[in-house]
C-alpha positions as CSV (number, residue, x, y, z in Angstrom):
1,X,0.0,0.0,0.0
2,X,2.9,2.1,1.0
3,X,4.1,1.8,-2.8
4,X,0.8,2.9,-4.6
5,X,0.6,6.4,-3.1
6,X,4.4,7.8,-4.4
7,X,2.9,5.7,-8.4
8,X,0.2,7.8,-7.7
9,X,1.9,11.2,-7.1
10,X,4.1,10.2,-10.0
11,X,1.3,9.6,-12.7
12,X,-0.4,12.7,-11.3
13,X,3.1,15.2,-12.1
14,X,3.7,13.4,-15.2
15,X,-0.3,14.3,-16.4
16,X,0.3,17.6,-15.2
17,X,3.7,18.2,-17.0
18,X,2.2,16.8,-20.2
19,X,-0.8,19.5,-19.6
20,X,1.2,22.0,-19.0
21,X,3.7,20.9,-22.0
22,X,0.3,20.4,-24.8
23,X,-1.0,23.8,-23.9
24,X,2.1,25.4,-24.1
25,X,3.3,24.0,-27.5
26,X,-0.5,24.8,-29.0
27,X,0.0,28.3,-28.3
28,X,3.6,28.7,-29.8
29,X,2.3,26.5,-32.6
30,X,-0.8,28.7,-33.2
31,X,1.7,32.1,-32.8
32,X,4.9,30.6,-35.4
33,X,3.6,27.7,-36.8
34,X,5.1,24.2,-36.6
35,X,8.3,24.8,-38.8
36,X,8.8,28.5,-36.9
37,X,8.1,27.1,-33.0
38,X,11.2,25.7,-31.6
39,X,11.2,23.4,-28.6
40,X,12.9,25.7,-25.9
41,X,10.0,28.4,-27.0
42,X,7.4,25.5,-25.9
43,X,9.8,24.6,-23.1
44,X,10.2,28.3,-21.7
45,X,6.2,28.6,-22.3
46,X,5.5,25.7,-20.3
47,X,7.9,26.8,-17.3
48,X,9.7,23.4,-17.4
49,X,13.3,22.4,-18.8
50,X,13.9,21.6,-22.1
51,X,15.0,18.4,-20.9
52,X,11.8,17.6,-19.5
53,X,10.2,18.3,-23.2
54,X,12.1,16.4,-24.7
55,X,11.5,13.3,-22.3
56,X,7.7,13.6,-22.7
57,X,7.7,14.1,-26.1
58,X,11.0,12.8,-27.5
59,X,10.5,15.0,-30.9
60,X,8.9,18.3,-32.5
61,X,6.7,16.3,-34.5
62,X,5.0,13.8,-32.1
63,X,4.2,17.0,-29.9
64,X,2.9,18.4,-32.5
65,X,0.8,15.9,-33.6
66,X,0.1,15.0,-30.0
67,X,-1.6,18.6,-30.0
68,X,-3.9,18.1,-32.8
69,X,-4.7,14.9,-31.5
70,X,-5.8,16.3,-28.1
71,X,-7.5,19.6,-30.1
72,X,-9.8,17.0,-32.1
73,X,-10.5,14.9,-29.2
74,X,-11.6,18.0,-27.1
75,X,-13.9,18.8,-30.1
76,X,-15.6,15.5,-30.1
77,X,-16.2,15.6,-26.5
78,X,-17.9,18.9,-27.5
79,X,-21.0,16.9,-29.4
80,X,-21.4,14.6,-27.3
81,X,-24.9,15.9,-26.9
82,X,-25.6,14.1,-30.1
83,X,-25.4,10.9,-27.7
84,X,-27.2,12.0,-25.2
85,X,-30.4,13.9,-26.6
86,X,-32.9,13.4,-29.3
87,X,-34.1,16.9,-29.6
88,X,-32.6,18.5,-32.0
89,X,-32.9,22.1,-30.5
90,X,-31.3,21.1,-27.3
91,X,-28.3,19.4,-29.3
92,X,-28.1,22.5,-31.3
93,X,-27.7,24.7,-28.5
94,X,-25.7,22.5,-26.3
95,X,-23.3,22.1,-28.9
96,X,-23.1,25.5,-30.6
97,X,-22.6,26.7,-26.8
98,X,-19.6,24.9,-26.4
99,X,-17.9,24.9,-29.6
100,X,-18.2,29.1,-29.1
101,X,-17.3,28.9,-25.9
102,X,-14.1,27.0,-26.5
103,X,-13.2,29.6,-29.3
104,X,-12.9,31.8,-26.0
105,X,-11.3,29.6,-23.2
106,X,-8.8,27.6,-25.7
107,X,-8.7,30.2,-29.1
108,X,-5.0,29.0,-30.0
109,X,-6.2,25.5,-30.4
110,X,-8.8,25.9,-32.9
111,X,-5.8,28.7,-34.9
112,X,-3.5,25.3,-34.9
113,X,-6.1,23.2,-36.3
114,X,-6.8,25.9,-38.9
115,X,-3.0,26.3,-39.8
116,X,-3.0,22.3,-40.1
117,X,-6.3,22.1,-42.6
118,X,-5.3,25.4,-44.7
119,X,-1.5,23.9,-45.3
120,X,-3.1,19.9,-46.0
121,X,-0.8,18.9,-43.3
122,X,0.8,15.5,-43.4
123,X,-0.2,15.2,-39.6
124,X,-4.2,15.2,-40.2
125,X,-4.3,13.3,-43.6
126,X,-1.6,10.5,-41.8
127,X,-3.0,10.3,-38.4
128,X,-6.5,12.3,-37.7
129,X,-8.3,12.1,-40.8
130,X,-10.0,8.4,-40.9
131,X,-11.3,9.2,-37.2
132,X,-12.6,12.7,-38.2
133,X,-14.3,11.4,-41.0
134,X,-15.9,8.8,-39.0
135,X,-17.0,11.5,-36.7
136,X,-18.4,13.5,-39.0
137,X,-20.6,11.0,-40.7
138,X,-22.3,10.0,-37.2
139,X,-23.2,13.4,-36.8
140,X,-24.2,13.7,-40.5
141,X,-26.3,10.8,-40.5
142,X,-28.5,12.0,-37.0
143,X,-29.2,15.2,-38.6
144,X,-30.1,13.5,-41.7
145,X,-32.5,11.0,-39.9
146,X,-34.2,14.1,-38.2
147,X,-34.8,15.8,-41.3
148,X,-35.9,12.8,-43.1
149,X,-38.7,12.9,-39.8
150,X,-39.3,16.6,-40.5
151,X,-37.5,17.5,-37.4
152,X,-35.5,19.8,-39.1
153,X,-35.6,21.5,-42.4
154,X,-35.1,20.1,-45.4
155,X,-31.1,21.8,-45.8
156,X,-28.2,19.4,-46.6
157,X,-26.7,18.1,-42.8
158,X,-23.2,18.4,-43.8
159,X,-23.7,22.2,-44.7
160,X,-25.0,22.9,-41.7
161,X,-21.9,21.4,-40.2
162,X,-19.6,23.4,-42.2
163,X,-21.2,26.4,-41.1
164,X,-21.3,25.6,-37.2
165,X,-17.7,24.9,-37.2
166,X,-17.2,28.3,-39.5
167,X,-19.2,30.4,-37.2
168,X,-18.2,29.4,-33.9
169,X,-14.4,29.0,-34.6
170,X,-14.7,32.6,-36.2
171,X,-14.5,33.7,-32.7
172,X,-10.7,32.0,-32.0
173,X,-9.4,32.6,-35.6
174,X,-10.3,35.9,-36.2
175,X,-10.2,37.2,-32.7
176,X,-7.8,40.4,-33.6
177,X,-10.9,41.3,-36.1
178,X,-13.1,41.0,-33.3
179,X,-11.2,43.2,-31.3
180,X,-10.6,45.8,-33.9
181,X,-14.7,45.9,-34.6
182,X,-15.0,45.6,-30.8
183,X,-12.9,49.4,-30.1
184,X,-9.8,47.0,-29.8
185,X,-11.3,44.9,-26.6
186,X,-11.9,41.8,-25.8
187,X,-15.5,40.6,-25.9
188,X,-17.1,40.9,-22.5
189,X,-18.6,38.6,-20.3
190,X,-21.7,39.9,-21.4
191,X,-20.6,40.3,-25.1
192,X,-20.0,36.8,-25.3
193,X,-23.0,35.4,-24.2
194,X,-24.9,37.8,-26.6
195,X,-22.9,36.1,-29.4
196,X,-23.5,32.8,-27.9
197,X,-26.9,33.3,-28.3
198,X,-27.6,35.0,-30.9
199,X,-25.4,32.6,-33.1
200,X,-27.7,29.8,-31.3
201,X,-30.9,31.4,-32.0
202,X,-29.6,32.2,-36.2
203,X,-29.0,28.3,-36.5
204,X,-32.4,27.3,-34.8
205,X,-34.4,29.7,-37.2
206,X,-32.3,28.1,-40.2
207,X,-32.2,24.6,-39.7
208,X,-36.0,24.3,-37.4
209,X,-39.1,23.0,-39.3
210,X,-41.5,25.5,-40.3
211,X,-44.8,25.2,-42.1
212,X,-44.1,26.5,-45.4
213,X,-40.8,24.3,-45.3
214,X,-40.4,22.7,-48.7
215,X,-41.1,19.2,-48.6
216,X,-38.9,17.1,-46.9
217,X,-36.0,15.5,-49.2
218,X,-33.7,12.8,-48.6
219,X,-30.0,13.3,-49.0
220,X,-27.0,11.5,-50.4
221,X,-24.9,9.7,-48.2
């Protein structure tokens, strides 16, 4: 017994270091890109030794793939609402809530990502892209069941993803827009729920069945 509580504090450092190590190298990664971000930037970022960098993550590339690994794992966990609920409105919300509110607590993740897709990175088609795509089609295919039910309007479900992910990562990747638009501040407490819910209440009044809807279509898989 004596034995488990020092394995204990040692897997609990190590999970902290590799936080501390992720969320630094995302934001020096998001700032220079993976060719311009060198490891004692992350290192210094982090507050930890170079050293200890490299022992967690022996090389530049598996830490940065490691961070896009974590970024699209964090965004899964985001619709999990899709597992849990059969209303679409409360999924919509739930979900459009915390993708937007994500663009605000973790912004430099979602600028990585963005950096990856724009440059066709080798990291997501190698590694990510067969579990994103799989993802994506889950979600696809419970939107298309609802609008099959007239649950939702008859718009094409992968659209409607597209522009989720456009309107609520607008907030992270073009937060120095924001800002400008904004009298050079940061969106408030305030200001941020307003967007929240306004960009909540502009997807329900889109994607919602209404009356004079046209009839309901099927879509291609």
């Amino acid at each position: 017994m004596s034995s488990a509580k020092p394995e204990s504090k040692k897997a609990q450092v190590r999970a902290e270091n590799t936080r501390r190590i992720i969320s630094a190298a995302e934001k020096v990664f998001a700032e220079k890109g993976f060719s311009g971000g060198t490891t004692q930037e992350i290192a210094d970022a982090a507050g930890l030794p170079k050293a200890n960098v490299h022992y967690y993550f022996p090389t530049k590339e598996g830490l940065y793939a490691r961070v896009l690994d974590d970024i699209l794992e964090e965004w899964k966990s985001d619709a999990e609402i899709f597992d849990t609920s059969d209303d679409p409105e409360v999924v919509f919300r739930a979900y459009i809530r915390r993708k937007i509110e994500h663009s605000f607590t973790r912004p430099y993740a979602s600028k990585v990502w963005a950096m990856e897709i724009i440059g066709r990175g080798h990291v997501f088609e190698d590694q990510l892209k067969a579990s994103f795509l799989k993802w994506n089609r889950k979600k696809v295919s419970q939107l298309r069941k609802w609008i099959e039910q007239g649950r939702l309007a008859p718009v094409d479900p992968q659209h409607v993803m597209y522009a989720i992910w456009a309107t609520t990562q607008h907030y992270a990747d073009f937060e120095h827009q924001i800002r400008a638009v904004n009298n050079g501040k940061p969106l408030s407490r305030a200001q941020t729920e307003k967007a929240i819910e306004s960009v909540i209440q502009l997807f329900l009044q889109g994607v919602m069945p209404r009356q004079e809807s046209a009839p309901i279509r099927s879509w291609p898989e």
